[in-house]
C-alpha positions in Angstrom: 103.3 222.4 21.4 104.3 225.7 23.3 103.1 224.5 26.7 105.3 221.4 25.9 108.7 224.0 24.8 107.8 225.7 28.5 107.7 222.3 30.4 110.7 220.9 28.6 112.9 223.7 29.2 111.7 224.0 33.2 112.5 220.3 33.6 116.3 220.9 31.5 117.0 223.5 34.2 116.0 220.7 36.8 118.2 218.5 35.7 121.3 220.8 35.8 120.7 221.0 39.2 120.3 216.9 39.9 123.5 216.7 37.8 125.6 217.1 41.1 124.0 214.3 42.6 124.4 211.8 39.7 123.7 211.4 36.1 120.0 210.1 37.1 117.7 211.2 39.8 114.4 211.1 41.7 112.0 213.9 39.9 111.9 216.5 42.3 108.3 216.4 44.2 108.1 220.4 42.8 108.4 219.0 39.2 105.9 216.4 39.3 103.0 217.7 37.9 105.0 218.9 34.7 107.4 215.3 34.4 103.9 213.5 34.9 102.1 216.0 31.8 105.0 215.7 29.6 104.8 211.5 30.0 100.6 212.0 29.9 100.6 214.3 26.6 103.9 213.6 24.6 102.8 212.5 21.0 102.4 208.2 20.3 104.3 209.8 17.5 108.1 210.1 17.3 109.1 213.6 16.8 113.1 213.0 17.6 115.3 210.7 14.9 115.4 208.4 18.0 114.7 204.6 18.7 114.4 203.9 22.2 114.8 199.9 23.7 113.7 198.5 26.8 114.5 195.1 28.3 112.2 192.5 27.3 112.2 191.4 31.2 113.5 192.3 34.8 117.2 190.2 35.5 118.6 189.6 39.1 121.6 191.6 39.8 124.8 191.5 41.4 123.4 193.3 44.7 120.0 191.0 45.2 117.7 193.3 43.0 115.7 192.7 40.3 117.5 195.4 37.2 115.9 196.4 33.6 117.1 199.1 31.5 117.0 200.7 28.4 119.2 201.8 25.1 118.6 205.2 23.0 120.1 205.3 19.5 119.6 208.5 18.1 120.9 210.0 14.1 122.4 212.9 14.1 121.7 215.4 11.9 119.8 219.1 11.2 116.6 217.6 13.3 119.0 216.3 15.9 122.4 218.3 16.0 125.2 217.1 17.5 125.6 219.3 21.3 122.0 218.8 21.7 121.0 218.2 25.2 118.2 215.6 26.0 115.6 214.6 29.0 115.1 211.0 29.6 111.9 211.2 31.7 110.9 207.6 33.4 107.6 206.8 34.8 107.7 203.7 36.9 104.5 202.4 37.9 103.9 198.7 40.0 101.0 197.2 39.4 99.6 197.8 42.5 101.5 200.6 43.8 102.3 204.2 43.0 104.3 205.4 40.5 108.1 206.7 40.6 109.5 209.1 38.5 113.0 209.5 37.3 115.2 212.2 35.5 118.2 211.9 33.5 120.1 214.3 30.9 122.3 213.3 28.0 123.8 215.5 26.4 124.6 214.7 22.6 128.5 214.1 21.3 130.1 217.7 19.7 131.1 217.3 16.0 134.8 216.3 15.9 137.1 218.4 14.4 140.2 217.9 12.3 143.0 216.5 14.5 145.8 219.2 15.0 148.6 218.1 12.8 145.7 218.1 9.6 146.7 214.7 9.0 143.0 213.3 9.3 140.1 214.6 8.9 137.9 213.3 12.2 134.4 211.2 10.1 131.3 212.8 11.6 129.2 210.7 13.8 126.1 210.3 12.7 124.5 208.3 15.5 124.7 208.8 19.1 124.1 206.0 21.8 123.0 206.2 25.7 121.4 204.2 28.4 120.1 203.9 31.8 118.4 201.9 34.0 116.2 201.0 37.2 116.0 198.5 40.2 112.9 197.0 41.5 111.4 194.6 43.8 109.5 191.4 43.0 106.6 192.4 40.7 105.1 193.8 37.8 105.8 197.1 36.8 104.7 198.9 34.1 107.0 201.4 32.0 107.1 204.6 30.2 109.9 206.6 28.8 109.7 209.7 27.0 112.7 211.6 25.3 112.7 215.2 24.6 114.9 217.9 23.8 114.9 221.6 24.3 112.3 222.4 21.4 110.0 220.0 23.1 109.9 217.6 20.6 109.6 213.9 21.8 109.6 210.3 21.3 108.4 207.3 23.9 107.7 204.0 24.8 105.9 201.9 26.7 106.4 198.1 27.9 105.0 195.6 30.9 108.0 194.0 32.8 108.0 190.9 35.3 110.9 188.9 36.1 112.1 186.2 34.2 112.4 182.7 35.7 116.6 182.6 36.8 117.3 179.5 39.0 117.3 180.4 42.6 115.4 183.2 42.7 112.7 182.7 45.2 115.5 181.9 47.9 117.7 184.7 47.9 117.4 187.6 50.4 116.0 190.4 47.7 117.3 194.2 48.6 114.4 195.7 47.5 111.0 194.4 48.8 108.1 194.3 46.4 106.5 196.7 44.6 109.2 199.2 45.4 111.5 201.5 42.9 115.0 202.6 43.0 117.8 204.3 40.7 120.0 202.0 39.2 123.0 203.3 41.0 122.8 203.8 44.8 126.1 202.0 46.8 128.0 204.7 48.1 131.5 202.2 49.5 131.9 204.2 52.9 135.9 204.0 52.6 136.1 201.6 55.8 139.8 200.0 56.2 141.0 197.6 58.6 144.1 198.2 60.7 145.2 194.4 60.1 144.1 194.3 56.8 145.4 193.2 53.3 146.7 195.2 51.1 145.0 194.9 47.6 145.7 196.7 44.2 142.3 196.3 41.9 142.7 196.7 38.1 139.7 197.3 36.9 139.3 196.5 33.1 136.4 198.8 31.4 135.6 196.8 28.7 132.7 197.4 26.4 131.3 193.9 25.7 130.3 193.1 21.9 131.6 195.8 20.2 130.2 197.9 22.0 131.7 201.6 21.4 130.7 202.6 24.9 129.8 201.1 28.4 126.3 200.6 28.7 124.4 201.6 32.1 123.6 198.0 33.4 127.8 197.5 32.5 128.6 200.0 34.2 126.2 198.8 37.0 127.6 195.4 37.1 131.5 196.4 37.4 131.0 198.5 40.5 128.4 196.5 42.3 131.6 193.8 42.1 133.7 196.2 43.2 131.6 197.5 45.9 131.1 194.3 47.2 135.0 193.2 47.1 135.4 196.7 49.1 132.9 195.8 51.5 133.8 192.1 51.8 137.8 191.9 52.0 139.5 193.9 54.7 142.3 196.0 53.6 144.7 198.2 55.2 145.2 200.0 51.9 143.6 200.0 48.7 145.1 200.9 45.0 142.8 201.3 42.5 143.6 201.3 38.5 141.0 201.1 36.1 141.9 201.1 32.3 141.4 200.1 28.5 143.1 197.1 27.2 141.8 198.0 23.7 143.0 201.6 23.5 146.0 201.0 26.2 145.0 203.7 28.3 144.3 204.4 32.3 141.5 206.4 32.5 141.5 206.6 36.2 143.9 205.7 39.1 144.0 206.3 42.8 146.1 205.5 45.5 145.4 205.5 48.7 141.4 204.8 47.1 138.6 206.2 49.0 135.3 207.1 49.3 135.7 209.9 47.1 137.4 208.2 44.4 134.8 205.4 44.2 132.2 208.2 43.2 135.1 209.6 41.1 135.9 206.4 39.5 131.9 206.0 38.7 131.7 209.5 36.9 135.1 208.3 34.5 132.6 205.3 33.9 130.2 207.0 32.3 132.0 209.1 30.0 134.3 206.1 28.5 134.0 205.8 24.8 135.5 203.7 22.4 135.2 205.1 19.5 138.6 205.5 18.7 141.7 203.9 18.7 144.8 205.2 18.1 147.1 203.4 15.7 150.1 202.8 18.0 147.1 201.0 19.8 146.4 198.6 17.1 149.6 197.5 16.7 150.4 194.0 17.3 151.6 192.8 21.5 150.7 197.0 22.2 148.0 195.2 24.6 150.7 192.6 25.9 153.0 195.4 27.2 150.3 196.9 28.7 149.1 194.4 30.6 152.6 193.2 32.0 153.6 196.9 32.6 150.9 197.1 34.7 151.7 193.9 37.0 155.5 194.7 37.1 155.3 197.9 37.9 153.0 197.2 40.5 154.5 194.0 41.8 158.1 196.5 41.8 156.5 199.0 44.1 158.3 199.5 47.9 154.7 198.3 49.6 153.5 195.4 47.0 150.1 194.3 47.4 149.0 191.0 49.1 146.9 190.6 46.7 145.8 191.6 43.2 142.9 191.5 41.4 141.3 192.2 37.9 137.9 192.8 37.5 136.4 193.1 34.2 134.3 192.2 31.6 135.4 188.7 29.6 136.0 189.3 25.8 139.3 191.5 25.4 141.8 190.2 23.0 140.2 186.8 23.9 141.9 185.9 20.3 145.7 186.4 21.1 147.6 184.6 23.5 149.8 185.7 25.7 153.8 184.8 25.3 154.5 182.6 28.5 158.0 184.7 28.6 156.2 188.0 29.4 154.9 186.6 32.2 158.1 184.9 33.4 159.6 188.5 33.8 157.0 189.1 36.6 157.9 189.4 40.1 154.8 189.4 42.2 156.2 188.2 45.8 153.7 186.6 47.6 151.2 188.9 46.3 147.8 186.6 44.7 146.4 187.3 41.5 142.6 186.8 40.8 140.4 187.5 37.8 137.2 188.3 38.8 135.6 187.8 35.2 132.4 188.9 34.9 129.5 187.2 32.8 131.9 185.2 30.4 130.7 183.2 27.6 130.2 179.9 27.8 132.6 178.0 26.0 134.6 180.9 25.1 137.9 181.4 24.7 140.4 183.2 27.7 140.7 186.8 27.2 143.7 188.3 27.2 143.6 189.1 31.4 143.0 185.4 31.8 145.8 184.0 29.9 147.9 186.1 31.9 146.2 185.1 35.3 146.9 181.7 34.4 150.5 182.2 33.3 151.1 184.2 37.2 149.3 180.7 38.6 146.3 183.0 40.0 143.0 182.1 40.0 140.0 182.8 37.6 136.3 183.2 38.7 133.5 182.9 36.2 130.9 186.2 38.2 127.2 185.3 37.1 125.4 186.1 40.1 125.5 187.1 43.8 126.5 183.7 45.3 129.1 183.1 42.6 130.9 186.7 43.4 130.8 185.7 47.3 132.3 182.5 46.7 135.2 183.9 44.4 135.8 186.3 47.3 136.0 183.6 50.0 138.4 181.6 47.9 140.6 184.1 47.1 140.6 185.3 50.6 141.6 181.5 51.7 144.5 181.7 49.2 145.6 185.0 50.6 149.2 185.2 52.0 149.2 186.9 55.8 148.8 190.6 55.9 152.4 192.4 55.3 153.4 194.5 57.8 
């Protein structure tokens, strides 16, 4: 195992260093003979308290690429404390290609201390959750993770992926051509504005679907491909960005003018969302109501409203309350529109909270399953559009 310990703490190091760039990276070509010996020689058997998931199949994503990923549920504990730091090392192999390797760290929650005032003492998580993910062309590909930590213990897995049969596939215009690899996350929006453009305020609702105490990589994927594309796709003059929690009631970023610098800054807050907790005040019935008008009225209220405003989100949040029609009587919006660009929504389910309110400011809800349904919700929104301000 001490050739392992060596290996494992070169590529750590590595990884410090491909932190700037991202969360996850190419392996360095200097690294690949020891990424490919750790995924050659790790033990078939688990030597981390870890269970790692991969998609069952590749799915078609919002930017014309086929997408898999996988989920990493690790307890917590004296083999695994919490603070530890861990390599996800991905070998991506087509079936008749050459592989690609990835890198990406993780670095383990901190045990939670007592809050200040000594009024509750914080429960010890015992399990920690991550994620990540890939794009690929049309193909076959075959997979291999391996997890390790500093002491060079590992665990792995291994699965065969193809894509799975999604209705109109084989017409659209794929981004990646066959056989080839690339890291999940790779739009970089350029910060292009138009002189006679529109002016749009985005709310951006970063929900964690199903419970989920976290945003998961392909979630996190989804919401700024949409975003990305309504960057690239509406012309603005000016661009406010606002991206919160309706659970917890909280921004947890905001930028205004929004640039190119805050859509890599706004991807970075993305990834270290959790929802773990919520704060009392939080749970406390029409908390999330308030919120969510504030938010409108304040905006709506400001001395250069938008032309239009749009909330882009997951479906799901408070999907079980409705939303009095008098709070939404108070709002003001001028000739600003209101969209919801809802994305993936449950058939047959019930409005969320965002689109009770849509409805009640006579906006317009779009149901985002795919590329040609986000273009089309775009182009509608744009023909409902009032003329640019001045």
């Amino acid at each position: 195992m001490r050739p392992l310990l060596n290996i494992a703490r070169l590529l750590i190091l590595g990884s410090l260093a491909a932190r700037a760039a991202g969360a996850q990276d190419l392996v360095k070509s200097a690294d690949l003979p020891q990424a490919n010996w750790i995924l050659d020689n790790a033990p078939r058997k688990n030597l981390l308290p870890c269970y790692i998931q991969l998609s069952s199949k590749l799915h078609l994503d919002l930017l014309f690429r086929y997408t898999a990923g996988f989920l990493i549920e690790c307890r917590l504990g004296v083999a695994l404390p919490p603070g530890t730091r861990l390599v996800a090392l991905l070998r991506i192999t087509p079936r008749l290609g050459a592989p690609v390797l990835m890198m990406e760290h993780f670095d383990l929650p901190q045990a939670r201390q007592q809050d200040p005032a000594g009024l509750f003492a914080a429960p010890f998580q015992s399990q920690a959750s991550m994620s990540g993910g890939f794009a690929v062309g049309p193909g076959e590909y075959s997979v291999e993770l391996v997890l390790a930590d500093l002491n060079g213990h590992t665990c792995r897995k291994r699965k065969v992926l193809k894509p799975g049969e999604e209705r109109g596939a084989r017409n659209v215009p794929f981004a990646i051509k066959p056989g080839a690899v690339a890291p999940l996350m790779t739009m970089r929006w350029n910060g292009a504005l138009a002189s006679n453009g529109l002016r749009l305020t985005v709310f951006l609702n970063a929900y964690g679907p199903n419970g989920s105490t976290y945003l998961r990589a392909f979630e996190r994927a989804y919401v700024m491909q949409s975003l990305f594309t309504l960057l690239t796709q509406i012309p603005c003059k000016s661009i406010k960005l606002v991206a919160f929690e309706l659970d917890r009631q909280q921004e947890v970023f905001r930028q205004e003018p929004f640039d190119a610098g805050g859509f890599v800054q706004l991807q970075n807050a993305m990834e270290r969302i959790s929802f773990a907790s919520i704060s009392y005040q939080a749970l406390q019935k029409g908390t999330w109501r308030r919120f969510l008008v504030d938010l409108v009225k304040t905006e709506s209220a400001s001395d250069e409203p938008p032309d239009v405003i749009i909330f882009l989100g997951a479906w799901g949040s408070h999907e079980w309350e409705k939303l009095p029609r008098e709070e939404a009587s108070k709002i003001e919006i001028a000739n600003a529109h209101v969209s919801y660009f809802e994305l993936f929504p449950l058939v047959g389910g019930a409005p969320d909270g965002v689109e009770r309110l849509t409805k009640d400011l006579h906006g317009s809800v779009y149901a985002i399953r795919s590329p040609e349904t986000l273009a089309q919700a775009i182009k509608k929104t744009l023909s409902l559009t009032a003329a640019p301000s001045n």
